[in-house]
Steps between C-alpha positions, in 0.01 A plus 500: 500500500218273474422102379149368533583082470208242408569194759327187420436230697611157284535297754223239631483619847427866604808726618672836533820630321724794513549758230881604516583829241887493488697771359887523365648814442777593228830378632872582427824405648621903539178616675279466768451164644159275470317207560407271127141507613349696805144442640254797391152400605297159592185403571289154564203392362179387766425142471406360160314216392600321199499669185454789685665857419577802657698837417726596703621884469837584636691853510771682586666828514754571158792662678485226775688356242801725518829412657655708823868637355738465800771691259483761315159629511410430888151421323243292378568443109231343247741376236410520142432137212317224565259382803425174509168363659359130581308307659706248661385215844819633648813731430665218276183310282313754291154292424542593090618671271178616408492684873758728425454873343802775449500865562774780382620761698600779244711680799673467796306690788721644800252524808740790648429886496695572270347317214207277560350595834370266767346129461099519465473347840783692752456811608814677421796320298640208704891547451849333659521553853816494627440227793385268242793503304737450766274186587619399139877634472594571884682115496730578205556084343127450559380244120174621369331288245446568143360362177841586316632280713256234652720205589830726613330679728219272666604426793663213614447482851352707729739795592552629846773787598801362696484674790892566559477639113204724474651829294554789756246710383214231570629465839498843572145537385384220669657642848388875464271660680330179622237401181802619223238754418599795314153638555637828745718626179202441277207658660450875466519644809213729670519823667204632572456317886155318484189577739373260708223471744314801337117505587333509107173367604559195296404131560643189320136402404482858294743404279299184356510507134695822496770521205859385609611829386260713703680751722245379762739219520819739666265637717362160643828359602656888587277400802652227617791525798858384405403200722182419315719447206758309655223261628320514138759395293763321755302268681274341238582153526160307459322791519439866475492768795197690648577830451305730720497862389388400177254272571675173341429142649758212557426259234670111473758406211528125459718268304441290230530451192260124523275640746516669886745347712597572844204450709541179681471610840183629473385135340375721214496250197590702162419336129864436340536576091669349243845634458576726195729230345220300442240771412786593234415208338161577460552771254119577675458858519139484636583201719802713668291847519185297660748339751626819596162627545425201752815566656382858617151445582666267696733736711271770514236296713817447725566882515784484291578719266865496383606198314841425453469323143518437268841386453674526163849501414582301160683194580835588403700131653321186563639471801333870634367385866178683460392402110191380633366834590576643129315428224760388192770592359371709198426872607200572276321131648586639810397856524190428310389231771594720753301808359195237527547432855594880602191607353329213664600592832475858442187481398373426850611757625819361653875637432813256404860503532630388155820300576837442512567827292729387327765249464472265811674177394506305792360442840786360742761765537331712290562836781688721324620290217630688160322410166679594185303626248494711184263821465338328167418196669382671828211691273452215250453184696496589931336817510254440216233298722504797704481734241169346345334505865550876556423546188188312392370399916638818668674278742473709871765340632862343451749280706846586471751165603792468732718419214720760307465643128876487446670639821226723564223373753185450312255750721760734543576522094355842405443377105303207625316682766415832315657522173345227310152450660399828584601723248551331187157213599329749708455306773288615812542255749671356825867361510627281800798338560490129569492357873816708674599501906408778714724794403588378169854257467846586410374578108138505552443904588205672528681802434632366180160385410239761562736744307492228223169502421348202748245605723479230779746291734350123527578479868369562819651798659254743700715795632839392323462455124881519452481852352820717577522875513612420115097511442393603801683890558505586141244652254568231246409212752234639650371568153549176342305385790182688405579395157470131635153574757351620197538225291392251803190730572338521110542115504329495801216733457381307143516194659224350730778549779287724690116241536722225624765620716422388810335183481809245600773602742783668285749334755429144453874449377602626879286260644631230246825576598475479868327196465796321315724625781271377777462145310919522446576604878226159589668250260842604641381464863379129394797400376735648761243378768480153345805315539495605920185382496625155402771483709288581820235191379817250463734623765515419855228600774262555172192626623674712736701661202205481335267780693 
């Protein structure tokens, strides 16, 4: 679908404006719920003078219209009538009647197997996953809001689950098996026990630019030791593992989202970005991609190569303790931004870590906290931003969060970690959790999430990643942790990883860390010395005491 808009400058001072192409989709109490308009495409003009004009050409992709059917047909579903389009300044002022054109839909499409096939863009069809629902229907009295009934079901106030009255079958997710994962009854198991430390003559730096599908790939990481994967994927907090046998250097991973952060005790002065609140308001694609850009010719001159950025959840409370790090609250503003600045950063030859995949509502107390959520809204509005940057900026990395989809733990939920990015997007990248202790916590388990799909503990754990013989003494865990060396290794081999490895010390956040505890231990001693101190100067026999 595609507008080309005329925008005219009649104004007496020069100036930019947005384009905004709004859709609304046919709508009926009985069937599938929908927004009255939805954001399809926007652009903005460059800077023009006075009675200046430019035209602006937007586009987007017909069955990103359609509607994901949470009932009966586990689907996405383009209904058939009437699609509405307009230009409007914002979701609820349409500029004219004159900016608005109609289109008809002679038939419903069904993007299933059984009638339609796939969307244009995914891979295979993207159907109901089982961990999403429960994320929807798991808390049986849970209000979702609908247009057949705005004002009875908008909610009040916010809602929070009495503790001494959450239903028995929520509590007894939320206590099994540490994360509530149901990930060890959903994954297929494997027999055949993998090889490891095999001598295949293979180096990581072979591999560059090698399909992701290449068998080459098995017999890269069939080298590797059962150690060598532990240390790979479990102890990747701020950075990524030498691995010798293959040839692999250790490489630095850095937060954030406005810029690098964490290197105060070297005195190393780092530029600090905007935060993607503000460059939401923009509407700038070039602006954000060029930014981006900056951004990694900035960390690569460092030696950095990982970038933990950008952030971009979609606002879902106005209260959420890390809005500032996500760009809006409208999921096609905010994966189209965020396509700009992946491909900015990417560009440079750096990788990114896309997060917090995927529902992280708050920041305080936000370890291990359950978000309810239906399926349709999961795809539609949370996981969309995400969708557009695998799809359109081949995102090479995500961030999973400490938060919970439902009762499930969010890096250890198999339909988040596998199901929908991998094999209905196609995605090839990285997965890590978000920051976890040594070892993993009472629900955080790197058991639970390497077999999920996620590829990398955030922590710092040399020799003790918290595996169990769960992953460690069985074909399927050893396995899934091949699966996950893989996917770390083809992000780093088409990345610049390799030329700048090496040039800062990849254990500056030790050094950071002991010097907190050295300037801690010296500001107690102050204050415990202090107050003798005093009494010595005023007491008796002073100077004496004194010495």
């Amino acid at each position: 679908m595609t507008a080309s808009v005329k925008v005219t400058n009649t104004g007496k001072v020069a100036g930019k404006d947005v384009v905004q192409l709004y859709y609304s989709a046919p709508y009926t109490a009985t069937g599938i719920e929908k927004s009255a308009v939805t954001l399809g495409a926007f652009g903005k003009t460059k800077t023009l003078a006075p009675g200046a004009s430019q035209t602006v050409k937007l586009s987007m992709n017909f069955d990103d219209m359609a509607s994901f059917d949470q009932g009966a047909n586990g689907c996405y579903v383009l209904d058939k009538g009437q699609y509405q389009f307009s230009l409007r300044t914002d979701a609820h002022d349409q500029k004219s009647p004159s900016t608005q054109f109609t289109y008809d839909q002679p038939k419903r499409i069904i993007y299933n197997n059984k009638n339609d096939g796939k969307r244009s863009t995914d891979k295979v069809v993207a159907k109901s996953q089982k961990e999403f629902q429960d994320a929807g229907k798991l808390e049986t009295n849970m209000t979702y809001l609908s247009r057949k009934d705005f004002s009875g079901t908008f909610p009040k106030v916010e809602r929070r689950l009495n503790p001494t009255k959450i239903p028995a079958k929520v509590k007894e997710r939320l206590n099994a098996n540490g994360p509530g994962s149901t990930v060890f009854q959903t994954v297929q198991k494997v027999t055949k026990i993998p090889t490891t430390g095999a001598q295949n003559g293979l180096k990581i730096n072979d591999l560059k630019g090698v399909a992701y599908n290449s068998p080459k790939w098995e017999k890269l990481v069939q080298e590797m030791s059962l150690s060598e994967l532990t240390e790979l994927t479990g102890n990747a907090g701020w950075q990524t593992s030498a691995i010798d046998s293959i040839g692999k250097k250790q490489t630095i991973d850095i937060d954030g989202p406005q810029g690098l952060n964490g290197f105060n005790f070297s005195g190393t002065k780092m530029n600090t970005y905007t935060s993607e609140v503000l460059m939401g308001m923009t509407w700038n694609k070039t602006l954000v991609h060029k930014m981006g850009k900056t951004y990694a010719k900035e960390a690569l001159s460092w030696g950095i190569v990982g970038l933990y950025a950008p952030a971009m959840n979609t606002h879902r409370s106005p209260f959420g303790g890390r809005n500032f790090e996500y760009y809006s609250e409208d999921p096609t503003l905010s994966g189209e931004l965020a396509v700009q600045e992946i491909n900015g950063m990417q560009g440079e030859g750096t990788y990114v870590y896309a997060k917090h995949y995927l529902l992280n509502t708050q920041d305080t107390n936000r370890d291990g906290a359950a978000n309810w959520c239906n399926e349709q809204t999961i795809r539609e509005i949370y996981a969309r931003p995400f969708e557009l940057a695998t799809k359109q900026a081949h995102v090479t990395g995500m961030m999973t969060e400490l938060s919970r989809i439902g009762a499930s733990w969010s890096s250890a939920t198999y339909a988040l970690c596998t199901e929908m990015p991998r094999n209905e997007w196609g995605y090839k990248g990285k997965i890590i959790t978000d920051g976890v202790g040594p070892g993993g916590s009472y629900y955080m388990l790197p058991d639970y999430a390497v077999l999920a799909g996620n590829d990398m503990m955030l922590t710092r754990s040399s020799g003790n990643a918290g595996y169990t013989d769960k992953t460690l003494k069985t074909s399927t865990g050893v396995a899934n942790l091949q699966r996950a060396a893989k996917n770390i290794l083809y992000v780093y081999v088409n990345s610049k990883a390799s030329q700048v490895s090496g040039k800062y010390n990849v254990n500056w956040q030790w050094g950071w860390i002991l010097g907190n505890v050295v300037l801690a231990a010296l500001m107690l001693g102050s204050f415990v010395l202090l107050p003798y101190r005093a009494w010595c100067l005023n007491g008796k026999g002073g100077k004496q005491r004194e010495k």
